[in-house]
RODOKE-555887 format. One line per field, with one value per residue (C-alpha): residue number from 1; chain; x, y, z. Coordinates in Angstrom, 2 decimals. Layout:
% residues N
num = [NUM | ...]
cadena = [A | ...]
xx = [X | ...]
yy = [Y | ...]
zz = [Z | ...]
END
This chain:
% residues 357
num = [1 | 2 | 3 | 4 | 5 | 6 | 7 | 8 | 9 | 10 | 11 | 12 | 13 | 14 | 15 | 16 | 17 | 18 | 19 | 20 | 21 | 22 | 23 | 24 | 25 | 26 | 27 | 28 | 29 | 30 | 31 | 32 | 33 | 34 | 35 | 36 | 37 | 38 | 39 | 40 | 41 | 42 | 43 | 44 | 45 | 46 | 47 | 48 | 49 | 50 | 51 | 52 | 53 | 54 | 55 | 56 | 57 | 58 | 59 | 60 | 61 | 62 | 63 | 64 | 65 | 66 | 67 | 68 | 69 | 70 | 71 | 72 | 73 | 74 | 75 | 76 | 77 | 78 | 79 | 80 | 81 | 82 | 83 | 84 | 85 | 86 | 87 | 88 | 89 | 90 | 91 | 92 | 93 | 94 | 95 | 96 | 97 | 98 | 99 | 100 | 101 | 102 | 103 | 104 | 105 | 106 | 107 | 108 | 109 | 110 | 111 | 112 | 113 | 114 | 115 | 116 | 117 | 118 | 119 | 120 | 121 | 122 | 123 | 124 | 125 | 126 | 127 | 128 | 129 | 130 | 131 | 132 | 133 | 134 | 135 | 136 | 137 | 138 | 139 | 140 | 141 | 142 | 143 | 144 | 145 | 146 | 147 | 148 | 149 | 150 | 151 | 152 | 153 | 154 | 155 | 156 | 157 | 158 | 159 | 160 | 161 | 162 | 163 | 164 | 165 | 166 | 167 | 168 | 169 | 170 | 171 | 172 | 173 | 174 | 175 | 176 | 177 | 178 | 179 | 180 | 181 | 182 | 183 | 184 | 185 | 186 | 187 | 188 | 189 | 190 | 191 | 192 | 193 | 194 | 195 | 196 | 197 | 198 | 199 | 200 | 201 | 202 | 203 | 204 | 205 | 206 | 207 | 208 | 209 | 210 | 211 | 212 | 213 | 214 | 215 | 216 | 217 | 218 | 219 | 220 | 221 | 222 | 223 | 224 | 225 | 226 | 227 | 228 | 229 | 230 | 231 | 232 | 233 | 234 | 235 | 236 | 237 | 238 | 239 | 240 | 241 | 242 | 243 | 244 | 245 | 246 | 247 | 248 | 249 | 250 | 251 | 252 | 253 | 254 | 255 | 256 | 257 | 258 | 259 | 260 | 261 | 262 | 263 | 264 | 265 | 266 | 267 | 268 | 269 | 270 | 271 | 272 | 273 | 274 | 275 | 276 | 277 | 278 | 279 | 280 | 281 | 282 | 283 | 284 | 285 | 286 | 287 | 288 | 289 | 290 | 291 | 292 | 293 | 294 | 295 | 296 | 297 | 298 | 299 | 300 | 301 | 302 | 303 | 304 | 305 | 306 | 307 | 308 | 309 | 310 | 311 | 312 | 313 | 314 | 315 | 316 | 317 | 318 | 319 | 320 | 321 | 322 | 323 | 324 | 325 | 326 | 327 | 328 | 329 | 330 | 331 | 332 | 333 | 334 | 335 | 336 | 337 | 338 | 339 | 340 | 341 | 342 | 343 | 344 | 345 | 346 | 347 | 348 | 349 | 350 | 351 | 352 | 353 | 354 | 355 | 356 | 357]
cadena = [A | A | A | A | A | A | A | A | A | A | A | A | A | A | A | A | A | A | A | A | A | A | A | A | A | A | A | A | A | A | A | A | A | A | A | A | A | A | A | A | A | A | A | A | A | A | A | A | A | A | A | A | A | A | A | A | A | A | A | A | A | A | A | A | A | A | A | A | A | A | A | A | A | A | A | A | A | A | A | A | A | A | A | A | A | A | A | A | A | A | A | A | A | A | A | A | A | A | A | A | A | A | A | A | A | A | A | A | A | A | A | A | A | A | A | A | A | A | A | A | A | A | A | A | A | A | A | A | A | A | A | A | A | A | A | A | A | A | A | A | A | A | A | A | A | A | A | A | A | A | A | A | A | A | A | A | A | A | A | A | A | A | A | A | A | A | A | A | A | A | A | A | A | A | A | A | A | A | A | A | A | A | A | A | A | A | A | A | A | A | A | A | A | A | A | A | A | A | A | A | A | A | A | A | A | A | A | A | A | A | A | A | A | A | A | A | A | A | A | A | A | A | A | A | A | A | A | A | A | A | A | A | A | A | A | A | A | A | A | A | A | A | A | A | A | A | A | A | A | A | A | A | A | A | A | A | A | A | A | A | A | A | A | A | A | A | A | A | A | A | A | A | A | A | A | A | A | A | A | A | A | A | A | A | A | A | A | A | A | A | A | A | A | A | A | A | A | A | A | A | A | A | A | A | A | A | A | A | A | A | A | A | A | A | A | A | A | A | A | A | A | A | A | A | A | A | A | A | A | A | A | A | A | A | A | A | A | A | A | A | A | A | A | A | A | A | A | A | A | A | A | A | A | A | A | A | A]
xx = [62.56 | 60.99 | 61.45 | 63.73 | 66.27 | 66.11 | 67.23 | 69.97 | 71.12 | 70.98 | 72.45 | 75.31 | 76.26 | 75.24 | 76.10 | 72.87 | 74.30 | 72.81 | 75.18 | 72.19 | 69.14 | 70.68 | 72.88 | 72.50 | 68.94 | 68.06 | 69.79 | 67.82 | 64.69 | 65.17 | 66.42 | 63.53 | 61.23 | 63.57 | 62.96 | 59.60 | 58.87 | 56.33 | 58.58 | 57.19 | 59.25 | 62.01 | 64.66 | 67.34 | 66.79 | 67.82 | 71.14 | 74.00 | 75.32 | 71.85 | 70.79 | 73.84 | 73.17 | 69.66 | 70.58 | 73.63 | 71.44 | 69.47 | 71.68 | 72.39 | 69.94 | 71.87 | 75.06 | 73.95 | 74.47 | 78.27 | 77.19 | 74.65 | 73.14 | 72.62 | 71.04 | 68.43 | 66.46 | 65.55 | 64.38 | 66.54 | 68.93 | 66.34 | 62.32 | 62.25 | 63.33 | 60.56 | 56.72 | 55.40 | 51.95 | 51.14 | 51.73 | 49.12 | 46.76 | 47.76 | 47.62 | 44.03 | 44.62 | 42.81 | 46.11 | 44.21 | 43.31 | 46.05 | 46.87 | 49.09 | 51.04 | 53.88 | 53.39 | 49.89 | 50.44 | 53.17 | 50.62 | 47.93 | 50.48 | 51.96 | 48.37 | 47.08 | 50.31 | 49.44 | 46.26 | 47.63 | 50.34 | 49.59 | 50.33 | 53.45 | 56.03 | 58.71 | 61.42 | 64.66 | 66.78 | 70.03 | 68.24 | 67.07 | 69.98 | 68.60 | 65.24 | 63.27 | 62.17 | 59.19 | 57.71 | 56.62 | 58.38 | 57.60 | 58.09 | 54.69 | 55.58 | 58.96 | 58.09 | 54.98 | 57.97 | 60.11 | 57.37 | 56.08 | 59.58 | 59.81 | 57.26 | 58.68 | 61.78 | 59.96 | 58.11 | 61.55 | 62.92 | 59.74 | 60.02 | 63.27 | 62.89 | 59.75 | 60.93 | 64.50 | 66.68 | 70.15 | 72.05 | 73.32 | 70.16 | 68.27 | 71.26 | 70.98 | 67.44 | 67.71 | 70.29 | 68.16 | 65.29 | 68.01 | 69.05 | 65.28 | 64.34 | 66.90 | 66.95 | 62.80 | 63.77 | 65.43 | 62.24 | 60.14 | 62.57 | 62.39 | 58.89 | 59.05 | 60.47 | 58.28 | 60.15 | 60.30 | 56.58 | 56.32 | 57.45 | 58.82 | 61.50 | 64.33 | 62.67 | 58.71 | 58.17 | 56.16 | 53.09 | 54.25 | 51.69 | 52.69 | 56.40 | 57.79 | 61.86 | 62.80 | 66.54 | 67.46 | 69.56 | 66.55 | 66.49 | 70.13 | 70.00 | 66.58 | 68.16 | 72.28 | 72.24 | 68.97 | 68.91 | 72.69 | 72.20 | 69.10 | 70.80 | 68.09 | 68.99 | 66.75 | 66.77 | 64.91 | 62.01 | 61.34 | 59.41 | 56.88 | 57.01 | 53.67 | 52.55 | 52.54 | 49.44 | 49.93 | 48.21 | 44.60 | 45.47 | 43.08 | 41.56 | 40.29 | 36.73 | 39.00 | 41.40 | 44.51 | 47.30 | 46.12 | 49.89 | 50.81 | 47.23 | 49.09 | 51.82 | 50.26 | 48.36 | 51.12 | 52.63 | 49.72 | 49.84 | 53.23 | 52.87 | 50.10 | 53.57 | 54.89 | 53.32 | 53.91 | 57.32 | 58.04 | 56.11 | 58.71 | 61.20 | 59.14 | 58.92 | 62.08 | 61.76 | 64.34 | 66.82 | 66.06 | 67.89 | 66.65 | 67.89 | 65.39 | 66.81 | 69.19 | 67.10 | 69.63 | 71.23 | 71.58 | 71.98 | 73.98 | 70.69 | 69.69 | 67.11 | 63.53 | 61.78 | 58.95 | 61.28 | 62.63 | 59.57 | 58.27 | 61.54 | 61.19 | 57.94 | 58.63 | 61.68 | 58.66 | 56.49 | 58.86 | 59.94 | 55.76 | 55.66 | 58.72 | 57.92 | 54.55 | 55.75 | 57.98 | 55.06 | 52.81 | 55.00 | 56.30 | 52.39 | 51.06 | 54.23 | 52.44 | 52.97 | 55.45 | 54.65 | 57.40 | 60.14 | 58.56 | 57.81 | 61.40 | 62.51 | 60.39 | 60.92 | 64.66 | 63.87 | 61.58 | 58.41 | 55.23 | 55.15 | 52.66 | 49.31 | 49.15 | 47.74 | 44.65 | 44.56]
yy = [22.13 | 18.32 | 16.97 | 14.30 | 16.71 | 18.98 | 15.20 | 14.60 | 18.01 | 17.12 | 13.50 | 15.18 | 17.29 | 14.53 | 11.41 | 9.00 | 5.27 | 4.73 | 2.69 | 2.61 | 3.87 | 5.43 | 8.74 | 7.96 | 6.99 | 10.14 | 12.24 | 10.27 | 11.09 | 14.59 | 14.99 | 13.33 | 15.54 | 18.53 | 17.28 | 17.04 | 20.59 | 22.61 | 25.53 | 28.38 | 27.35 | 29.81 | 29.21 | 29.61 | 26.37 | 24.54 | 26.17 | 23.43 | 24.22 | 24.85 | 21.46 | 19.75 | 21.16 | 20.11 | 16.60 | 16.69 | 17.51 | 14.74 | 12.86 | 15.62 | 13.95 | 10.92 | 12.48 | 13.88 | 10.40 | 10.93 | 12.60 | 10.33 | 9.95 | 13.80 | 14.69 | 11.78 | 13.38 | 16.26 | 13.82 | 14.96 | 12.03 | 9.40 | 9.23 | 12.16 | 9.07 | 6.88 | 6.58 | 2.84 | 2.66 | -0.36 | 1.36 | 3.91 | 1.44 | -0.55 | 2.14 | 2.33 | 5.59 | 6.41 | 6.55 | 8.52 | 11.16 | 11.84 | 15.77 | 17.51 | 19.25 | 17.07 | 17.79 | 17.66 | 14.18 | 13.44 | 13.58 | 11.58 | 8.71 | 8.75 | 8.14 | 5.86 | 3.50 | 3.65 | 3.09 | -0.39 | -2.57 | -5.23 | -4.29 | -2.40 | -4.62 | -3.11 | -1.29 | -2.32 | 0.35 | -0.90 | -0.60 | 3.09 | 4.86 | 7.83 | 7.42 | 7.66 | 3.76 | 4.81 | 6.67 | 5.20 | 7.88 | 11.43 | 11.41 | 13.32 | 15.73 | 16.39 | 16.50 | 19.07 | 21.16 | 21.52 | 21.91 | 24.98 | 26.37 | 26.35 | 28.70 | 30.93 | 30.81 | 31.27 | 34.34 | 36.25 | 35.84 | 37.45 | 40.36 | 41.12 | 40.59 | 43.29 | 45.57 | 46.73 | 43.99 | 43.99 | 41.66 | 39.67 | 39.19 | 38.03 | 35.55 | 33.98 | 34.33 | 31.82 | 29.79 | 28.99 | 27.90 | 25.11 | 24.17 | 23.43 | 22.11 | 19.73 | 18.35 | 18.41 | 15.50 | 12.99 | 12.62 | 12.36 | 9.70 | 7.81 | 7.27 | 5.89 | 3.23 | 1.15 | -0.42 | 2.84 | 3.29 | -0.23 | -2.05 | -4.81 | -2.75 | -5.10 | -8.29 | -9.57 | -9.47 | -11.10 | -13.34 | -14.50 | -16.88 | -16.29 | -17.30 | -13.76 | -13.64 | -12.47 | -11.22 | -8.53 | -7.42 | -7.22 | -3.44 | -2.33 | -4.80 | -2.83 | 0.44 | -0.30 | -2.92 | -3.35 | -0.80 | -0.97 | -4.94 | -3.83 | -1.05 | 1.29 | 4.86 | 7.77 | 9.06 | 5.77 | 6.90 | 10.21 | 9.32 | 7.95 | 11.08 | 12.78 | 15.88 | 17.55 | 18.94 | 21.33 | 19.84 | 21.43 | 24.06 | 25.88 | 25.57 | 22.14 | 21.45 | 18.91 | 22.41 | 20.35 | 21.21 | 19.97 | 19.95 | 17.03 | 15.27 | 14.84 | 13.84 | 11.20 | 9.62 | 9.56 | 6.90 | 5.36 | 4.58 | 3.39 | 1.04 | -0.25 | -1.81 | -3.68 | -7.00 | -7.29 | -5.68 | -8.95 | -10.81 | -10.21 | -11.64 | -14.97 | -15.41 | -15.19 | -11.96 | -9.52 | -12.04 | -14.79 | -17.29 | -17.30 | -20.34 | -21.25 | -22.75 | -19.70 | -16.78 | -14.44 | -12.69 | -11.41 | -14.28 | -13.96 | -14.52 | -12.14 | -9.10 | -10.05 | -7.68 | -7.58 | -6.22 | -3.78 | -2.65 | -2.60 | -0.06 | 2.41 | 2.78 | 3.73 | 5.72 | 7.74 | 7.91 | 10.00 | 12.07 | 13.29 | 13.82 | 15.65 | 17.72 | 18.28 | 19.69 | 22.46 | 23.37 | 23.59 | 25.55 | 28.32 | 28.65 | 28.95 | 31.38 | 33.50 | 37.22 | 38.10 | 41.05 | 41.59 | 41.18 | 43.52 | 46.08 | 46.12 | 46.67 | 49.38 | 51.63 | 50.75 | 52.81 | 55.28 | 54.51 | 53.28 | 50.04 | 47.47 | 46.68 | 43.15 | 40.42 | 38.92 | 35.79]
zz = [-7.01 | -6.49 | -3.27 | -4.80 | -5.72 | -2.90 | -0.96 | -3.77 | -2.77 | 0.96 | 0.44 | -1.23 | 1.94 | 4.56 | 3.38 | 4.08 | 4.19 | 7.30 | 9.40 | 12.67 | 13.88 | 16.35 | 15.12 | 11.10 | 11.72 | 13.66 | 10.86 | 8.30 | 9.98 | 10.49 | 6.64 | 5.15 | 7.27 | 5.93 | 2.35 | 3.09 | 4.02 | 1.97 | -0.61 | 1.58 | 4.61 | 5.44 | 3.06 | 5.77 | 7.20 | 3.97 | 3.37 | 3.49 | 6.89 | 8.72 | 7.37 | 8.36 | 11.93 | 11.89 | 11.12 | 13.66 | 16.06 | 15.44 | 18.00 | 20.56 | 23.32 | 23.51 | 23.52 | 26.69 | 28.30 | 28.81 | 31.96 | 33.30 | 36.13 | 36.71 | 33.46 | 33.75 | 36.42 | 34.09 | 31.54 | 28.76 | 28.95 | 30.05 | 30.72 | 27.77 | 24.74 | 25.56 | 27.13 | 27.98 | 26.79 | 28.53 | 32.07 | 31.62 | 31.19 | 34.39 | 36.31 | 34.99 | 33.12 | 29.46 | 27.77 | 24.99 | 28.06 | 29.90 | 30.90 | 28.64 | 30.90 | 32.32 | 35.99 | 35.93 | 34.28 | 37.02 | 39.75 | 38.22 | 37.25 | 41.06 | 42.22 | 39.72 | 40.80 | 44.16 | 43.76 | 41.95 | 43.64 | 42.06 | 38.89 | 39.78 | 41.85 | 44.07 | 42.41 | 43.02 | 44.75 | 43.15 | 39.92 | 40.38 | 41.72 | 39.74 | 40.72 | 37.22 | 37.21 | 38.62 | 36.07 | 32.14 | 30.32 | 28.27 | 25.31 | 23.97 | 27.05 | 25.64 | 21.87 | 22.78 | 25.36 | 21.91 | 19.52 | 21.94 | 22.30 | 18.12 | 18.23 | 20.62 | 18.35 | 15.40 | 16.95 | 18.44 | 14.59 | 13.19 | 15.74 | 15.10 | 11.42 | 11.47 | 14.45 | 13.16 | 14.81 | 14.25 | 11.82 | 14.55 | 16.62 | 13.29 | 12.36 | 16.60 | 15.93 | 12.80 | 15.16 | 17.66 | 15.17 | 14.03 | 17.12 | 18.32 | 14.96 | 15.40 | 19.23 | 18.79 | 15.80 | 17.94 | 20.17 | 17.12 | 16.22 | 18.77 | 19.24 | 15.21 | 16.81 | 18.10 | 21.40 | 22.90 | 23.11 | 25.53 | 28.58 | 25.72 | 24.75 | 25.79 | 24.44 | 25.35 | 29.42 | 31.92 | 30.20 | 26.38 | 24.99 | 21.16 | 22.06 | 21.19 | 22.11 | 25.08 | 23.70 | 25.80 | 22.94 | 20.81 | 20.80 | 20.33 | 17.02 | 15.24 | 16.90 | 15.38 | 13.35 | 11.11 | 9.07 | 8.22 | 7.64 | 5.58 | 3.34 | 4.27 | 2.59 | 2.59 | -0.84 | -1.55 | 0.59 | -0.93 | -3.60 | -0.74 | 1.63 | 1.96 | 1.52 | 5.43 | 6.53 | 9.90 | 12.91 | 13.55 | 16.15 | 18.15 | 21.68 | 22.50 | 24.38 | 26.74 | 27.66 | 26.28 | 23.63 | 20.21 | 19.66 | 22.67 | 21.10 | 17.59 | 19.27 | 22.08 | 19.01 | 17.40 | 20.27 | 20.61 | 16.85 | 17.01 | 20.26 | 17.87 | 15.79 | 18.48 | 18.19 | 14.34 | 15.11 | 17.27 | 14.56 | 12.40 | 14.63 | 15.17 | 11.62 | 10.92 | 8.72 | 10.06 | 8.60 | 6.59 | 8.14 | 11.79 | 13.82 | 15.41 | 18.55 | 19.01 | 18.84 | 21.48 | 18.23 | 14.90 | 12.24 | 8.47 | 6.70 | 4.41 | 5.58 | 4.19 | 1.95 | 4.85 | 7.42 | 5.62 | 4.56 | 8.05 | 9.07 | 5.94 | 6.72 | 10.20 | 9.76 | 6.88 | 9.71 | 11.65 | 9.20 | 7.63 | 11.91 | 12.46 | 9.63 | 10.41 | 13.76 | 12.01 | 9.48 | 12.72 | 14.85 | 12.03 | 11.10 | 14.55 | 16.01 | 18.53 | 18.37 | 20.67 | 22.38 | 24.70 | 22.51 | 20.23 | 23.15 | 24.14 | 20.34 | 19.77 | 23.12 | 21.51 | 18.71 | 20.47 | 19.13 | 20.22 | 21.62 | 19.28 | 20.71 | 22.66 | 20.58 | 21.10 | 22.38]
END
């Protein structure tokens, strides 16, 4: 089946008139990565109610706002949507080098902002009550975390699938694969997005020699009202996905996880949109009929044929990434030795040899 009808057939379950970039866009981005997915991929994950999971799921990480401020601290409802490429590099950190473990990470980034007050001004304690201002975000710490807990789920379904598991425990097994396929998508999708990848994701800050706007409501209109404004739907972007290629796995000379590397580069690469993102603006070419003397909102005009392009090509971007993260983690599933120990002392016979690492 072509990936444009395997989309028709997903379009026709959940409906893709994307209405924001916050839930429809997250769905859109995790379908089109579904869409994208090579014919060998287990099946399961494309029956109508797994995909309409996976794509509900999509938005489950912001729906974990309603009980803000106590979810924040563990990232998932805060620091875990976004990482602000322009503070590693003022605290004088090789944003292309950082560790890929988040603690490790942690500590270096403490330091490094120490080590430079003058780049960092004082936080303002009515501003923080939750305490996570002080830190630029995690998002390639949090896609990596889900990524690497993918393969775990990828490697409890294969031991139960090969070491007599029970009906049920194969069917949870296949559950959690969609539930992690799906939450791992709306970090993906938020780092297409260029404004969550810098400190100028409520309008330009601080210096602003090009004249860029300064709209704190900049964000909420190319997050909720763009793409709607713009018509953007996803079976129109099929015929441009990719073919997905797994990321190179395999132990690195620098000791890090080749999986976080994709996915740093990946933010790096998209923090690399942010000027011609705000370009767009200036020109007037996220709606054609920019008034120039009020540029604090959304205007009637028209959506240019250069700023749509400029959003299907990043809500592609997350999809060939998001999609390349599945491939990656079903191919690279480690062998999981425990599970399969405990299955086979359950059916008393010898327990399978550890894997090599």
């Amino acid at each position: 089946m072509t990936k444009a009808l395997r989309f028709l057939g997903l379009a026709i379950l959940l409906p893709l008139a994307a209405v924001a970039w916050d839930y429809e866009g997250h769905r859109m981005v995790n379908q089109l990565a579904l869409t994208a997915l090579p014919a060998d991929f287990p099946a399961f994950v494309r029956a109508p109610a797994a995909a309409e999971r996976i794509a509900y799921l999509a938005g489950e990480p912001d729906r974990w706002r309603n009980v803000d401020p106590w979810l924040r601290q563990s990232g998932a409802s805060w620091t875990d949507h976004f990482l602000d490429i322009e503070q590693l590099v003022d605290a004088g950190l090789d944003a292309h080098a950082v560790p890929s473990l988040r603690y490790d990470f942690a500590v270096a980034f403490a330091a490094a902002r120490v080590a430079h007050p003058d780049k960092f001004p004082a936080i303002d304690p009515a501003k923080n009550t939750d305490h996570t201002r002080e830190w630029p975000g995690f998002a390639p710490w949090a896609v990596t975390e889900w990524t690497q807990k993918l393969r775990s789920a990828f490697a409890a379904l294969k031991a139960f699938e090969e070491m007599g598991g029970t009906p049920d425990e194969i069917a949870n097994a296949k559950d959690n694969i969609i539930y992690v396929m799906g939450v791992l998508g709306h970090y993906v999708g938020d780092c297409a997005e260029p404004l969550h990848t810098t400190v100028h994701h409520n309008g330009w800050v601080g210096a602003n020699p090009n004249g860029y706007t300064t709209w704190p409501g900049f964000h909420t209109w190319i997050d909720s009202g763009f793409i709607a404004k713009a018509g953007i739907k996803g079976a129109d972007l099929v015929p441009r996905l990719p073919a997905l290629e797994p990321i190179a796995f395999g132990v690195r000379a620098d000791g890090r996880d080749p999986i976080f590397v994709a996915a740093l580069e990946y933010v790096i690469a998209q923090n690399e949109r942010v000027e011609p993102l705000y370009r767009l603006e200036k020109e007037g070419k996220l709606n054609d009929e920019l008034e120039k003397a009020d540029r604090t909102k959304p205007h009637p005009g028209p959506v240019s044929a250069e700023g749509r392009a400029f959003l299907e090509g990043q809500l592609l971007t997350g999809g060939q990434m998001l999609g390349r993260l599945w491939l990656t983690a079903w191919k690279t599933a480690p062998v999981d030795t425990f599970l399969r120990g405990q299955l086979a002392r359950r059916q008393g016979i010898a327990a399978p040899a550890k894997a090599t690492p």
